[in-house]
C-alpha positions in Angstrom: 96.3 142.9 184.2 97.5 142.2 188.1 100.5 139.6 188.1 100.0 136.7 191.0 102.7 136.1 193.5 103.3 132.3 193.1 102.2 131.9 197.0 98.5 133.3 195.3 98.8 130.8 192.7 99.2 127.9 194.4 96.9 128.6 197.8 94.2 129.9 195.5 93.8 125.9 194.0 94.7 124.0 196.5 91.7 125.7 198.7 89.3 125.2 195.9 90.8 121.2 196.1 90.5 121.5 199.4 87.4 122.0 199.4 86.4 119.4 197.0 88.6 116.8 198.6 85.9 117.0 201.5 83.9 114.8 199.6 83.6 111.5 197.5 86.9 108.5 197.9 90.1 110.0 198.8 92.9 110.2 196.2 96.0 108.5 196.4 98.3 110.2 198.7 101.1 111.6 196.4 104.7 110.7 197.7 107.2 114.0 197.7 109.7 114.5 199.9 112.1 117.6 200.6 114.4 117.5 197.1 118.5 117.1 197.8 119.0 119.0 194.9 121.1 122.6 195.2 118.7 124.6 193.1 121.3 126.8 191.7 122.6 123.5 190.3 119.4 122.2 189.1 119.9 122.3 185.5 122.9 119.9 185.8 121.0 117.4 187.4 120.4 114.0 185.6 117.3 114.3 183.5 114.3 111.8 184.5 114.2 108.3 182.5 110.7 109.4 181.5 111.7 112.3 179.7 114.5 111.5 178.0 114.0 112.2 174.3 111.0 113.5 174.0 109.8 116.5 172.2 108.3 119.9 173.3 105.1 118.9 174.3 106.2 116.4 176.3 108.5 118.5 178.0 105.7 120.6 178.6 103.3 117.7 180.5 106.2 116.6 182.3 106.8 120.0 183.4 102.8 120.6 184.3 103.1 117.4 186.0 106.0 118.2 188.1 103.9 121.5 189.0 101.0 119.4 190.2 102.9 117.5 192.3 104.2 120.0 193.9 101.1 122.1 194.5 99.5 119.0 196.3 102.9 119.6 198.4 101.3 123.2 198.9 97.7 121.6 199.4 98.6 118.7 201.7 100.3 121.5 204.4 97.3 123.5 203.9 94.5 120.8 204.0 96.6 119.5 207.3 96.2 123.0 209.3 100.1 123.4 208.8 100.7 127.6 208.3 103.1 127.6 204.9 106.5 128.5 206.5 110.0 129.3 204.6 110.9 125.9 205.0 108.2 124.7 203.1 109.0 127.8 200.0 112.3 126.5 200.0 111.2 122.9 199.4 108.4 123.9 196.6 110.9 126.6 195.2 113.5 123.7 194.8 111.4 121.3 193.5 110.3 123.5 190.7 114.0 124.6 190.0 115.4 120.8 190.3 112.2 119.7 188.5 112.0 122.1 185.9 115.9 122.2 185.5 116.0 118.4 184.8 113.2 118.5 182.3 114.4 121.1 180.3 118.0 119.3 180.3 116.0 116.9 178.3 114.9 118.9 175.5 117.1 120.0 171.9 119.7 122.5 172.5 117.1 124.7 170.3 114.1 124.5 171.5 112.4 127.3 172.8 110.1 125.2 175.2 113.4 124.1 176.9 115.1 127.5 176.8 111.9 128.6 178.9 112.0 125.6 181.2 115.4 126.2 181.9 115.0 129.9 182.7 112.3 129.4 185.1 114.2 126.7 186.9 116.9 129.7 187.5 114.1 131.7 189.3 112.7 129.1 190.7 116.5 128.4 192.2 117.0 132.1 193.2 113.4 131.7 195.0 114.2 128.8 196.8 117.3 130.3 197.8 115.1 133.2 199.6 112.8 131.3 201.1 109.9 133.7 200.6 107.0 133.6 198.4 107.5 137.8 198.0 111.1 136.1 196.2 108.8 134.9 193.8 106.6 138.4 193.0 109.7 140.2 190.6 109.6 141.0 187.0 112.9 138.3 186.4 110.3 135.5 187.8 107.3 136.5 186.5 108.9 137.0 182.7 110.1 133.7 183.0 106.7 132.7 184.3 105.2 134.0 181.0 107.4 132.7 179.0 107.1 129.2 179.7 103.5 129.4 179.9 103.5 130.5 176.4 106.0 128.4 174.7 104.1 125.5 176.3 100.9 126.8 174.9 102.3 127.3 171.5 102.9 123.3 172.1 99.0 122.9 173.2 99.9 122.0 176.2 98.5 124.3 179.2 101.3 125.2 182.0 99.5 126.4 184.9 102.0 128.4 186.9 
């Protein structure tokens, strides 16, 4: 089975929402702006008030939900005609790392979803700090990848990354 580069993950849907968006009442526009976060510090960052506490599955939809909102980063540069640049890597890279980081922070010391979290944050940090979606295509990323795909599934909760 081929592995994805994350750039192929994330262009691959947002042209198929693309392409739907062309019809029917147009969603809410989805505010994100470039994170101030240092991704190699993510996982010390303060942990968002709607996390706090919560088990592994709820790590896990706040993690998915973090990964949407930053594909519709992907999709709204896309959709606008605007060529996906290192700039904008760095800013989906961090956001994944600060995102991902913070949400973990949130879970038990022993929980495998937030181990997983955590450890993709790291990549996600070391990708934003290479600016390249090719940063993203190595076995460190793409084990990490898989692993928080699966602890989220063992949760029932699907991760798309």
């Amino acid at each position: 089975m081929r592995k994805t580069t994350l750039f192929q993950a994330l262009l691959v849907p947002a042209a198929v929402l693309a392409l739907t968006a062309c019809g029917g009442d147009d969603p809410e526009p989805t505010a994100s702006g470039t994170p101030t976060t240092d991704p190699t510090t993510a996982s010390s960052s303060a942990p968002p008030a709607d996390a706090a506490g919560k088990g592994d599955k709820e790590l896990c939809e706040a993690a998915n939900k973090a990964n949407m909102e930053l594909r519709q980063t992907l999709l709204d540069a896309v959709s606008g005609g605007e060529e996906p640049d290192t700039e904008l890597y760095q800013e989906i890279f961090t956001g994944l790392a600060t995102e991902f980081g913070a949400i973990a922070a949130t879970g038990d010391a022993d929980s495998e979803v937030a181990s997983a979290l955590s450890a993709y944050s790291a990549e996600a940090g070391k990708a934003a700090t290479a600016g390249s979606p090719e940063a993203a295509d190595n076995p460190a990323f793409n084990k990490a990848t898989d692993a928080a795909v699966e602890a989220c599934q063992a949760v029932g909760v699907s991760l798309d990354l």
